[in-house]
PAVOVEX-368243 format. One record per atom (N, C-alpha, C): residue number from 1; residue in three letters; atom name; x, z, y. Coordinates in Angstrom, 2 decimals, padded with zeros to 5 digits. Example, Ala and Ser with C-alpha at 12.3 -4.5 7.8 and 13.67 -1.06 7.14 Angstrom:
BEGIN
(pt 1 'Ala' 'N' (013.19 007.80 -005.69)) (pt 1 'Ala' 'CA' (012.30 007.80 -004.50)) (pt 1 'Ala' 'C' (013.20 007.80 -003.30)) (pt 2 'Ser' 'N' (012.85 007.08 -002.25)) (pt 2 'Ser' 'CA' (013.67 007.14 -001.06)) (pt 2 'Ser' 'C' (012.90 007.87 000.03)) 
This chain:
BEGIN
(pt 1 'Unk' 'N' (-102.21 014.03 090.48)) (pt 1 'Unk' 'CA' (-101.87 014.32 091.86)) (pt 1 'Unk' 'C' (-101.53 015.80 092.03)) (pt 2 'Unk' 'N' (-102.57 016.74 091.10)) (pt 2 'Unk' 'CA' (-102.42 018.51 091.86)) (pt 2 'Unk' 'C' (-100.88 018.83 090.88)) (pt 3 'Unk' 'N' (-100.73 018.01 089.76)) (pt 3 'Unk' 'CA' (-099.07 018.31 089.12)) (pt 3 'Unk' 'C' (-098.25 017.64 089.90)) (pt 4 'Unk' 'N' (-098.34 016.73 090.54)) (pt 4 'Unk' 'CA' (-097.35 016.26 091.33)) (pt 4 'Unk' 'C' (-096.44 016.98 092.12)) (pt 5 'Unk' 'N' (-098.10 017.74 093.07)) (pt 5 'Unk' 'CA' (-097.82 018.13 094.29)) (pt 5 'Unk' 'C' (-097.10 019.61 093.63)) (pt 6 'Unk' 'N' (-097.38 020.65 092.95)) (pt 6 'Unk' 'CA' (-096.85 021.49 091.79)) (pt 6 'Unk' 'C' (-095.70 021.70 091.58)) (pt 7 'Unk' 'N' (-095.43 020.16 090.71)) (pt 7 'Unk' 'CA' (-094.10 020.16 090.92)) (pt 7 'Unk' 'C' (-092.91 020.42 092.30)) (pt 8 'Unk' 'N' (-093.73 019.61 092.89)) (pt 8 'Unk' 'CA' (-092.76 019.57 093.87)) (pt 8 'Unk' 'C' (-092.32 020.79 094.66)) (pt 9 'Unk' 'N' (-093.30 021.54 094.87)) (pt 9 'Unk' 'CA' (-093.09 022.68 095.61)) (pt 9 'Unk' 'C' (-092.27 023.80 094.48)) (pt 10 'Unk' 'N' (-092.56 023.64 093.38)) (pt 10 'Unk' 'CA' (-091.79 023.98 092.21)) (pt 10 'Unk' 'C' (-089.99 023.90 092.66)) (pt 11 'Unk' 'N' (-090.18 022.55 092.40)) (pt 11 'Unk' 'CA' (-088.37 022.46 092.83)) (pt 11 'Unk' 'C' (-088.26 022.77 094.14)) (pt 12 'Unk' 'N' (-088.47 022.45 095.10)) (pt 12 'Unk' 'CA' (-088.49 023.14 096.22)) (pt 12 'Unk' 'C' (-087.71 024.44 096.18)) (pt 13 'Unk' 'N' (-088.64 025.53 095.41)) (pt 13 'Unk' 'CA' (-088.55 027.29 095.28)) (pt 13 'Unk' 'C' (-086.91 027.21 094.06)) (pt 14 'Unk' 'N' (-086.45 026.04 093.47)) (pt 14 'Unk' 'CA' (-085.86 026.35 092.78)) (pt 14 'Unk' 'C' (-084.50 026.17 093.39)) (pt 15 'Unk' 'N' (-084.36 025.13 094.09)) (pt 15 'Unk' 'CA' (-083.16 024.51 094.98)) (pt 15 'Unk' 'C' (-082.98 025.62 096.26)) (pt 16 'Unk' 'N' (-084.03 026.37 096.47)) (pt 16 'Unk' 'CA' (-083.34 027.66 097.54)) (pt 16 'Unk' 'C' (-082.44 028.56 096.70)) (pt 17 'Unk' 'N' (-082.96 029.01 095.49)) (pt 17 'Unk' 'CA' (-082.55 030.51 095.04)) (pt 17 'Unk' 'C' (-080.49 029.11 093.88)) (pt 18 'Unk' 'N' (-080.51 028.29 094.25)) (pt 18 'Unk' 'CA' (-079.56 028.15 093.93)) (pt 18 'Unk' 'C' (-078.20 028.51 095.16)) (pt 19 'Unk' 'N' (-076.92 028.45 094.68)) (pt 19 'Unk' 'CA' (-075.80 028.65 095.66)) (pt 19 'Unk' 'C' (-074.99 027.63 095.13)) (pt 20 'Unk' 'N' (-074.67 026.82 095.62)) (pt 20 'Unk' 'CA' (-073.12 025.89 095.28)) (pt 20 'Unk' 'C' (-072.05 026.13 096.71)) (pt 21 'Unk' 'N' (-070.69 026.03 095.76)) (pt 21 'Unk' 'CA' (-069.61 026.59 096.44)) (pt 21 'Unk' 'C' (-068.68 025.43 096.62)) (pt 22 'Unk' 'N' (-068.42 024.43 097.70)) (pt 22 'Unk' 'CA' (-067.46 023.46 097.70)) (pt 22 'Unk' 'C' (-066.25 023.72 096.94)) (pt 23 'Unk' 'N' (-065.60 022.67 095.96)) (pt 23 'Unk' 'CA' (-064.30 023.02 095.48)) (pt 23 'Unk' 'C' (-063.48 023.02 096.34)) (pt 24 'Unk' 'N' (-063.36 022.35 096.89)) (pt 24 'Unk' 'CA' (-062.40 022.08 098.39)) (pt 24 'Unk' 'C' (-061.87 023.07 099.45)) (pt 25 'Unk' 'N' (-063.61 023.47 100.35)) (pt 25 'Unk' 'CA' (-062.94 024.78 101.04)) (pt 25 'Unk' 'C' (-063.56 025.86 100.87)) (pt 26 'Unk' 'N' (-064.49 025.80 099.15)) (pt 26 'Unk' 'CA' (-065.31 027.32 098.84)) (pt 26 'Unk' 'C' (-066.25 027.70 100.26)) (pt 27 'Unk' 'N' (-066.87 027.35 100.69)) (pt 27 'Unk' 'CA' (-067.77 027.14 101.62)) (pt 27 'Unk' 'C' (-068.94 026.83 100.97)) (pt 28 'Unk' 'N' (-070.31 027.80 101.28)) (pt 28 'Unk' 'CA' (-071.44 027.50 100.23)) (pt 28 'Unk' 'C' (-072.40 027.00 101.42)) (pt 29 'Unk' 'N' (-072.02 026.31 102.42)) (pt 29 'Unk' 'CA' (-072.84 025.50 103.41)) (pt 29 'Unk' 'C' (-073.06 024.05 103.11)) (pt 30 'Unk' 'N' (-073.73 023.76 101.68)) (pt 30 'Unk' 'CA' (-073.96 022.44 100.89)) (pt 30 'Unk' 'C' (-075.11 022.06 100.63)) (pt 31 'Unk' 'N' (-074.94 020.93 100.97)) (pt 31 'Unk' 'CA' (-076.25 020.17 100.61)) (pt 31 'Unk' 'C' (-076.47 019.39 099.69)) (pt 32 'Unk' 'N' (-077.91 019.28 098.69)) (pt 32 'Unk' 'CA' (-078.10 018.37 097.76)) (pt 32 'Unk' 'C' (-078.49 017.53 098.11)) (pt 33 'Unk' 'N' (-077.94 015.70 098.10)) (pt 33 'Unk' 'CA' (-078.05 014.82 098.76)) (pt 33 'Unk' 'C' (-078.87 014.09 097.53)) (pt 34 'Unk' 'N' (-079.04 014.08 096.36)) (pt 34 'Unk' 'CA' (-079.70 013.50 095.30)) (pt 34 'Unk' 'C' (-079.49 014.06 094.10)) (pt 35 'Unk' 'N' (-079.90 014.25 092.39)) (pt 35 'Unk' 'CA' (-079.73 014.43 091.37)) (pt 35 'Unk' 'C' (-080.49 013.32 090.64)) (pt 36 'Unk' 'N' (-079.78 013.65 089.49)) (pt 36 'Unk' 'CA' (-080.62 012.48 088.08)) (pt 36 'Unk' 'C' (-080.68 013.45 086.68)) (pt 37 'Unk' 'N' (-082.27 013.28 086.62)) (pt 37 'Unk' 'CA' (-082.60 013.96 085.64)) (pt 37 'Unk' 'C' (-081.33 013.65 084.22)) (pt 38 'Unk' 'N' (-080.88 014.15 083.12)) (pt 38 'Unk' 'CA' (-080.29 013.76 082.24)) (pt 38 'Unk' 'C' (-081.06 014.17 081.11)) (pt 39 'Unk' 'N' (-081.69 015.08 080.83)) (pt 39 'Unk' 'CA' (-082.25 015.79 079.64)) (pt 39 'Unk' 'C' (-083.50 016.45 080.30)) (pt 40 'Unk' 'N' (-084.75 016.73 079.17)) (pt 40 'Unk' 'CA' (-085.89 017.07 079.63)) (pt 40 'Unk' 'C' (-086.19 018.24 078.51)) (pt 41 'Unk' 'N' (-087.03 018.97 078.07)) (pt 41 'Unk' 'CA' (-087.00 019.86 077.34)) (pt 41 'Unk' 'C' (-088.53 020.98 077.61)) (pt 42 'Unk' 'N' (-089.11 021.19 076.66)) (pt 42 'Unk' 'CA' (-090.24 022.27 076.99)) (pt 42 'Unk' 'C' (-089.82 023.57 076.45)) (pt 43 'Unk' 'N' (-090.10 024.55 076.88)) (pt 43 'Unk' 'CA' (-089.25 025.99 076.48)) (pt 43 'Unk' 'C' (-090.29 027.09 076.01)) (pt 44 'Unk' 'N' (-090.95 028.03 075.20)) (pt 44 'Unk' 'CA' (-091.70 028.90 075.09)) (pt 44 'Unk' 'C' (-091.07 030.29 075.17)) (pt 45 'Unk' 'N' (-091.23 030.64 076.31)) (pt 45 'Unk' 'CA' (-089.99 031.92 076.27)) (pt 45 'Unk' 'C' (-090.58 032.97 075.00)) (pt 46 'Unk' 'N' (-089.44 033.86 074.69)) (pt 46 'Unk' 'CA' (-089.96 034.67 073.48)) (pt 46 'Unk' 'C' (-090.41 035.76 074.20)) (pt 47 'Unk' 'N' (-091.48 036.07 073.20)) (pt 47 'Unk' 'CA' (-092.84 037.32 073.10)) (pt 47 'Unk' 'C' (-093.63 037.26 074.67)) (pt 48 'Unk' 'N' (-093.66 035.98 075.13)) (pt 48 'Unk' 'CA' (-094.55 035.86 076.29)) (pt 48 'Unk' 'C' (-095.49 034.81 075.97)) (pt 49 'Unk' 'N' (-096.59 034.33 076.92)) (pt 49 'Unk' 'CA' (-097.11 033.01 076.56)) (pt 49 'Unk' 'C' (-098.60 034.03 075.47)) (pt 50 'Unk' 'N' (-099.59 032.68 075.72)) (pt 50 'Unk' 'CA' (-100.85 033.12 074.49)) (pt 50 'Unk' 'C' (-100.48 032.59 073.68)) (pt 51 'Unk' 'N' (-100.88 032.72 072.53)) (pt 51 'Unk' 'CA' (-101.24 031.79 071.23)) (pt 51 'Unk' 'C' (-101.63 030.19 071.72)) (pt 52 'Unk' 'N' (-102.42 030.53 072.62)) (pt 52 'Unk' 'CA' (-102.64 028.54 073.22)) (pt 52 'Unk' 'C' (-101.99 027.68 073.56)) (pt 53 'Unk' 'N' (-100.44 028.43 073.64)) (pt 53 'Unk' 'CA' (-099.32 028.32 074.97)) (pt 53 'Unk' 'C' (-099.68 027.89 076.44)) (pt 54 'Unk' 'N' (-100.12 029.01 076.93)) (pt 54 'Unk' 'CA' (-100.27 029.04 077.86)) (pt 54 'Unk' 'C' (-099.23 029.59 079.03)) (pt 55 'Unk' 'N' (-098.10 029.45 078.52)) (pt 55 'Unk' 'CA' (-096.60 030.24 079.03)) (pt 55 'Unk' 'C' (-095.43 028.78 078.99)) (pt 56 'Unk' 'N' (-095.70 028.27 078.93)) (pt 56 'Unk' 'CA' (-094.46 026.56 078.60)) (pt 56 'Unk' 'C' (-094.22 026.93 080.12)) (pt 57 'Unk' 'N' (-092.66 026.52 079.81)) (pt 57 'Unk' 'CA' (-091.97 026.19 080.67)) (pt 57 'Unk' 'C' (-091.33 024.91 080.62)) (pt 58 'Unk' 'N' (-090.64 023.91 081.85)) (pt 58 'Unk' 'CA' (-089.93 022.59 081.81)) (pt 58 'Unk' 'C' (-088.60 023.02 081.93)) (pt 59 'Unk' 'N' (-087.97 022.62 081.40)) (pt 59 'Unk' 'CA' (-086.40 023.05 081.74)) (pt 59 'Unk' 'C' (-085.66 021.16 081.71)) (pt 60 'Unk' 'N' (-085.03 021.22 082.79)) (pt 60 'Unk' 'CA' (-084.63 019.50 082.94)) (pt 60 'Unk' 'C' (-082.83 020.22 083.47)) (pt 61 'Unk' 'N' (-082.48 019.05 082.65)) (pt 61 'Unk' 'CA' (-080.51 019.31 082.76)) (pt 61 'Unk' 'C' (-080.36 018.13 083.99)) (pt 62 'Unk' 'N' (-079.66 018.50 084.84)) (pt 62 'Unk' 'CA' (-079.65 017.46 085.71)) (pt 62 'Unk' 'C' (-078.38 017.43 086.04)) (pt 63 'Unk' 'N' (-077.66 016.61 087.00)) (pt 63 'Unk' 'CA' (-076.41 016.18 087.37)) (pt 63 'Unk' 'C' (-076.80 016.25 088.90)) (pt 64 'Unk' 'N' (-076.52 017.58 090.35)) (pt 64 'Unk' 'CA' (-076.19 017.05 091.16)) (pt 64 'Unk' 'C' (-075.26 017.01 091.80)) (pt 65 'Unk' 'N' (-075.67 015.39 093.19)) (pt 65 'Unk' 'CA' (-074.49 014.96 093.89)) (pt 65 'Unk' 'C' (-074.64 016.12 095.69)) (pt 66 'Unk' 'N' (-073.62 016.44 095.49)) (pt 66 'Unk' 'CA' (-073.24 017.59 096.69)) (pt 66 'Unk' 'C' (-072.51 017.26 097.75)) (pt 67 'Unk' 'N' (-073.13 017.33 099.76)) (pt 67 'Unk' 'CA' (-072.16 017.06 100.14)) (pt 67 'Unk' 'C' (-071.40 018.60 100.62)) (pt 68 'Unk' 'N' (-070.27 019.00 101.25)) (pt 68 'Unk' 'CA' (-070.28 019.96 101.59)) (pt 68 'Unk' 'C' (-070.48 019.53 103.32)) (pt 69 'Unk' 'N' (-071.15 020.82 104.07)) (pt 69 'Unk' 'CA' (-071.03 020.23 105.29)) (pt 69 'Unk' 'C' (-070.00 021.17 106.41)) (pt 70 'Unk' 'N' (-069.65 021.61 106.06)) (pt 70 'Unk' 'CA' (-068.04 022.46 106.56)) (pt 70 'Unk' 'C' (-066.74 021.00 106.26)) (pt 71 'Unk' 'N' (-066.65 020.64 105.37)) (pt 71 'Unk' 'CA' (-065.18 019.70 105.41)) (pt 71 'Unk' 'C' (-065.93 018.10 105.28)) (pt 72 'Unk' 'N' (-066.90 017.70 104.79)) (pt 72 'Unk' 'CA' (-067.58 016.42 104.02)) (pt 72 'Unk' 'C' (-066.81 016.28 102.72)) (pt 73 'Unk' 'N' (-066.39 016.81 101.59)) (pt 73 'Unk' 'CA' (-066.37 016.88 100.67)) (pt 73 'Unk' 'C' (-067.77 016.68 099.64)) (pt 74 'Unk' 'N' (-067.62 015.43 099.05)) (pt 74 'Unk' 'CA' (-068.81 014.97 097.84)) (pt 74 'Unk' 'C' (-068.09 015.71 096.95)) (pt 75 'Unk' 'N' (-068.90 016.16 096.03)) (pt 75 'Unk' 'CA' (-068.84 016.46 094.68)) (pt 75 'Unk' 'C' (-070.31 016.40 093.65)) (pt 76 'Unk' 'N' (-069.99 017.11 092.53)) (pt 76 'Unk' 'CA' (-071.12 016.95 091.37)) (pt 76 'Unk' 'C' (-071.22 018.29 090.64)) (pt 77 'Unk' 'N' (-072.30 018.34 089.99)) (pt 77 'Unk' 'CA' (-072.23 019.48 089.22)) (pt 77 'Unk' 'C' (-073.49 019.35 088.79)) (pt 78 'Unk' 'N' (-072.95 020.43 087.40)) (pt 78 'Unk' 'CA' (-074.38 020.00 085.96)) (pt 78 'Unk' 'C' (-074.76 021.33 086.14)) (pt 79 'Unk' 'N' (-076.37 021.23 085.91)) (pt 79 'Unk' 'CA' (-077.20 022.44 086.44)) (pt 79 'Unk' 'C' (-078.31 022.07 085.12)) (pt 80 'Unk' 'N' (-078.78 023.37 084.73)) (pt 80 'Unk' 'CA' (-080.36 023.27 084.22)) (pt 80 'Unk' 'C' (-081.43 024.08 085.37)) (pt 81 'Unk' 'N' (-082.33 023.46 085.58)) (pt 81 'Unk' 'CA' (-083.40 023.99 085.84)) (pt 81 'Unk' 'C' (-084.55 024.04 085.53)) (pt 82 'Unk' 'N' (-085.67 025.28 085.16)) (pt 82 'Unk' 'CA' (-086.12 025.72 084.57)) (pt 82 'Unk' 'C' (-087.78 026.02 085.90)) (pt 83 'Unk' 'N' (-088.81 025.20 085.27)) (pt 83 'Unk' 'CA' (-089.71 024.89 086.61)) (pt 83 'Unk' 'C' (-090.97 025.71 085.16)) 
């Protein structure tokens, strides 16, 4: 349950500090309407972390679906993010 909730607020902090730019009318007033995980991955960044690994990071490749809300233009786009 306390990784759940973790996570979530995790992606949360990660989906603000992103920007997507409509192809259409380059307008970065977009919304993520869903994604699908594609790839999953654990990461040990270098010369950080204990010996215990106590430093892992998740890094998940995902695919998202974008609407724009200036024209309604859907689109997609491949992202890693790194929780």
């Amino acid at each position: 349950m306390f990784l759940g909730i973790l996570f979530f607020n995790l992606s949360q902090k990660s989906k603000a500090k992103e920007t997507h730019h409509c192809p259409k009318c380059d307008s970065t007033n977009v919304v993520e309407q869903d994604h699908q995980t594609t790839n999953s991955r654990t990461v040990i960044p270098n010369g950080g972390g204990s010996p215990g690994g106590g430093d892992v990071r998740l890094q998940l490749d995902m695919k998202l679906f974008l609407r724009c809300k200036n024209c309604g233009n859907g689109f997609q786009k491949q992202t890693t993010r790194t929780y």
